[in-house]
C-alpha positions as CSV (number, residue, x, y, z in Angstrom):
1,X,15.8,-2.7,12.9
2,X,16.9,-6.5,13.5
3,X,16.9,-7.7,17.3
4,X,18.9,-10.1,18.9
5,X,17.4,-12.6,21.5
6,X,19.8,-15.0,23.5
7,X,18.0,-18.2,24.6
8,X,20.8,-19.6,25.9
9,X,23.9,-22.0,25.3
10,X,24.1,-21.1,21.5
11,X,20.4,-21.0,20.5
12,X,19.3,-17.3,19.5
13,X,16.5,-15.5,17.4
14,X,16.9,-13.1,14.9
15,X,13.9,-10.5,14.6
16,X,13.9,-8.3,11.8
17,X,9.6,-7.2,12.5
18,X,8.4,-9.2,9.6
19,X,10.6,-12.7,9.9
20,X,12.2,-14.4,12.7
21,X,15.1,-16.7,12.5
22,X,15.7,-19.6,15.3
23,X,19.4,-21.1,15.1
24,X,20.2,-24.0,17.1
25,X,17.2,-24.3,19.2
26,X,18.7,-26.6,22.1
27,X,15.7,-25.8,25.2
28,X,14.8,-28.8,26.2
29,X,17.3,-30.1,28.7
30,X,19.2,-26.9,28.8
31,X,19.5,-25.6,32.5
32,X,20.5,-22.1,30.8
33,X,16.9,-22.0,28.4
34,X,15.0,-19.0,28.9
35,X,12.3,-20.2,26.9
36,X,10.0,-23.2,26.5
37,X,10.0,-24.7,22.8
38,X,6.7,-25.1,22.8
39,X,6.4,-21.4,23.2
40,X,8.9,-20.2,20.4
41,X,7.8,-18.6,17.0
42,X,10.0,-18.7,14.3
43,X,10.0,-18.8,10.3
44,X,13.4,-20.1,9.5
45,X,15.5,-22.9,12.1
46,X,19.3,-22.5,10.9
47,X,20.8,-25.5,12.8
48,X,24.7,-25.9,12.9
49,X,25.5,-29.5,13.0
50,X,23.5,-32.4,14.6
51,X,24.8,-32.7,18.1
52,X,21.9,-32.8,20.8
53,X,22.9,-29.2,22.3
54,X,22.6,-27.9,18.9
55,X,19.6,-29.7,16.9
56,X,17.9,-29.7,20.1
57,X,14.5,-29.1,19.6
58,X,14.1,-28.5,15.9
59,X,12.2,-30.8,14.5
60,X,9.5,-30.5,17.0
61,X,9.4,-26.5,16.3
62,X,9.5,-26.7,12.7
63,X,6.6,-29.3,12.8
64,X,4.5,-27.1,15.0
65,X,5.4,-23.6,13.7
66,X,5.7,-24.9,10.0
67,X,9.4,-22.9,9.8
68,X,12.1,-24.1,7.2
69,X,15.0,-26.0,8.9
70,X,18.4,-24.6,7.0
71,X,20.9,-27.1,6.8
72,X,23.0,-29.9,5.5
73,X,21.1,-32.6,4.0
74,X,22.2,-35.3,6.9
75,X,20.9,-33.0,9.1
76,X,17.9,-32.7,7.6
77,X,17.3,-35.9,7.2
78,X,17.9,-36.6,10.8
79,X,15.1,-33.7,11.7
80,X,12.6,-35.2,9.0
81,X,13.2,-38.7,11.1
82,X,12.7,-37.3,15.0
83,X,9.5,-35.5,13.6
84,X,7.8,-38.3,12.0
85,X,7.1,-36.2,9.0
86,X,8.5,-34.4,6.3
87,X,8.9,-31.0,7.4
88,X,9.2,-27.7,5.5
89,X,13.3,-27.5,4.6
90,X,16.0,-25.9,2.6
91,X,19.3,-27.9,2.5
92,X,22.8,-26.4,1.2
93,X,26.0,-27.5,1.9
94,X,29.6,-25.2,2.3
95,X,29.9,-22.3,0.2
96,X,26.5,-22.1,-0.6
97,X,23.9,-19.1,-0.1
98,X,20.3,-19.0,-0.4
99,X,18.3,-15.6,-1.4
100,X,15.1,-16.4,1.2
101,X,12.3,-13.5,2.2
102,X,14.1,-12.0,4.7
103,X,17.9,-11.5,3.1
104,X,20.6,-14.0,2.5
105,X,22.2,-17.2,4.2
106,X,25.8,-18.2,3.1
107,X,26.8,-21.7,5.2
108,X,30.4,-21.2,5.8
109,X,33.1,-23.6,7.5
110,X,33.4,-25.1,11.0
111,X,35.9,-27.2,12.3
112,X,33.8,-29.5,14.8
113,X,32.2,-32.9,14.4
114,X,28.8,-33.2,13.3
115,X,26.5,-35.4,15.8
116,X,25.2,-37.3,12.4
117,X,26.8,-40.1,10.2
118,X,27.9,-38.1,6.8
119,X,27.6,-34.7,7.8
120,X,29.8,-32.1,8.5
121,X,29.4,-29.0,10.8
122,X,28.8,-25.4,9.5
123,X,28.5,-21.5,10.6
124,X,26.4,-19.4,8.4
125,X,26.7,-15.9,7.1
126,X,23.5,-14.0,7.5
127,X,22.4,-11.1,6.1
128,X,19.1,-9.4,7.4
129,X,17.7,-6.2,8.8
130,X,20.8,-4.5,6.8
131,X,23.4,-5.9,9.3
132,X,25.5,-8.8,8.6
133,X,25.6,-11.3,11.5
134,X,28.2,-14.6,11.4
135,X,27.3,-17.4,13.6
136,X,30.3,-19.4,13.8
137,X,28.5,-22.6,15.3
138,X,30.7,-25.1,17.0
139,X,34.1,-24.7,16.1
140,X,37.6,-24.3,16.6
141,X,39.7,-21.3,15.5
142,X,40.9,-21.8,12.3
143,X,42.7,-19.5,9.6
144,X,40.0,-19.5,6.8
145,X,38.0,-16.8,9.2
146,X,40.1,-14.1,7.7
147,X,38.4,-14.9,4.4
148,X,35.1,-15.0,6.3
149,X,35.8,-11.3,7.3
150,X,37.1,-9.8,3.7
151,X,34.1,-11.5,1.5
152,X,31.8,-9.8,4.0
153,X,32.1,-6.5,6.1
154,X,30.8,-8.4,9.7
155,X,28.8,-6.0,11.8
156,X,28.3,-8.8,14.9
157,X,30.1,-12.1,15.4
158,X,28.5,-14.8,17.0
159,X,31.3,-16.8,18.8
160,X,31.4,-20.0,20.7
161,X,34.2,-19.2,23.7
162,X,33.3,-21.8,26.3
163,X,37.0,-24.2,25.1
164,X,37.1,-28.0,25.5
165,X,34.1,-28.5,22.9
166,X,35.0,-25.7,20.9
167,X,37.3,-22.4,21.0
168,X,38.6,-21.1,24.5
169,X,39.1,-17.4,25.5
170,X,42.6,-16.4,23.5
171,X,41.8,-18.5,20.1
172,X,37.9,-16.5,20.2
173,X,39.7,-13.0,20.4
174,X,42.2,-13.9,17.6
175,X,38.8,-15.0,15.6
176,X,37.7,-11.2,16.6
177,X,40.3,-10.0,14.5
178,X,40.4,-12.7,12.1
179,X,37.4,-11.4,10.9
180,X,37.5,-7.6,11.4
181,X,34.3,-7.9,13.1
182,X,32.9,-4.7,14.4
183,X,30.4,-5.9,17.4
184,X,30.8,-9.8,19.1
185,X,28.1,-12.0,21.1
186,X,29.9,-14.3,23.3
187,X,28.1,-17.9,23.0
188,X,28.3,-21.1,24.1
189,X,29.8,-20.9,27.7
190,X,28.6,-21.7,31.4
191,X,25.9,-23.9,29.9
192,X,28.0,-26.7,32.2
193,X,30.5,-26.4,34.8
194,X,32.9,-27.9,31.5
195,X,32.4,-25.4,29.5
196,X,32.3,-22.3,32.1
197,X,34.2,-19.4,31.3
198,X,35.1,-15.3,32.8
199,X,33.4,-13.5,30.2
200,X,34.3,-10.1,31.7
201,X,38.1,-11.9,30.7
202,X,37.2,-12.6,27.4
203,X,35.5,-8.8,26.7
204,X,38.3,-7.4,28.0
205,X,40.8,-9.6,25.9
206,X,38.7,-9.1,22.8
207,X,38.5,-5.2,23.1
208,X,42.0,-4.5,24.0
209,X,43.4,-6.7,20.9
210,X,41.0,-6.2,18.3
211,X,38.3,-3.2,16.9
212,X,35.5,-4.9,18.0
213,X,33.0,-4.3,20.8
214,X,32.0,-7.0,23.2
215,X,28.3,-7.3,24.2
216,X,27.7,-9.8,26.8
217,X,24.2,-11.1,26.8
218,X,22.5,-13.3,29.2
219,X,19.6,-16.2,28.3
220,X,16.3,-14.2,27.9
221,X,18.0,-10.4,27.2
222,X,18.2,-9.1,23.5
223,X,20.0,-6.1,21.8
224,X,19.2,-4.1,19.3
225,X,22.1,-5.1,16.4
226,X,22.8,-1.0,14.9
């Protein structure tokens, strides 16, 4: 069984029953949070690219709950400096996977900037409780998705839909079916009047152009990924 948790904005946890995996832990300062960071478990932090709403809390998590921060080595070295320490990490780069305890990580492509001088933004591939999950990160649509959806058979889609920062309504359903993607989370939206978006529109968009099911979530709700 792996579990879904939303926390909000694009931060989420992955629970598989024997490892937990944090991505983009941005609580602090997030008027959508529907946790604390000083109350969050984890093993693993995947974090996206370096921007504030994204690296958020990170380094003080990893620090506290000794989890491995996933990501590109700017990134990592910008965690290792707001924590004062060297903390417990694994950094890849685009293309790369990593084998780790509780299945495989593959960071993939994302067209965004990256909050961090040298760095580039990234999605990951991630395969764990049997079900693959894709968390795009921050990003706009872009072509290379279909390749994303033929090297791997994606049972849920983690998409950013909330536009201006990142993909809008129309270009997150054509991702849908860019990447053949059986179930999609909506992320990333109504964090701030900016980015606000009619979810309902976007489900119903999604589902009547593509084969995949919507699942809308809200900050503090989890699914069970089947």
């Amino acid at each position: 069984m792996l579990k879904y948790t939303y926390y909000g904005h694009a931060c989420f946890l992955l629970d598989d029953g024997a490892h937990k995996v944090l991505a983009d832990p941005f609580l602090t300062g997030n008027p959508k949070a529907a946790i604390a960071a000083k109350d969050v478990s984890c093993d693993y932090i995947l974090v996206s690219h370096a921007h504030g709403d994204h690296l958020g809390d990170a380094p003080d998590i990893a620090k506290r709950t000794e989890a491995t921060i996933v990501a590109i080595p700017e990134v990592i070295g910008l965690c290792n400096e707001q924590a004062g320490a060297e903390l417990k990490t694994h950094g890849m780069n685009l293309g790369g996977s990593v084998k780790l305890p509780f299945g495989k990580v593959r960071m993939t492509l994302a067209l965004h900037s990256s909050g961090v001088a040298g760095g580039i933004a990234c999605g990951f591939v991630i395969q764990m409780g049997g079900k693959t999950v894709y968390f795009a990160g921050d990003t706009a649509l872009f072509h290379d998705m279909k390749l994303i959806g033929r090297k791997d058979s994606i049972d849920y889609a983690l998409l950013p839909i909330g536009d201006n920062y990142t993909m809008g309504l129309e270009d997150a359903a054509l991702a849908a079916q860019w990447l053949n993607a059986a179930n999609v989370i909506p992320i990333h939206y109504d964090t701030w009047p900016v980015i606000e978006q009619d979810v309902k529109k976007y489900q119903e968009l999604t589902e009547s152009s593509t084969r995949a099911h919507v699942h809308i979530i809200q900050p503090g709700e989890s699914l069970e990924l089947k």
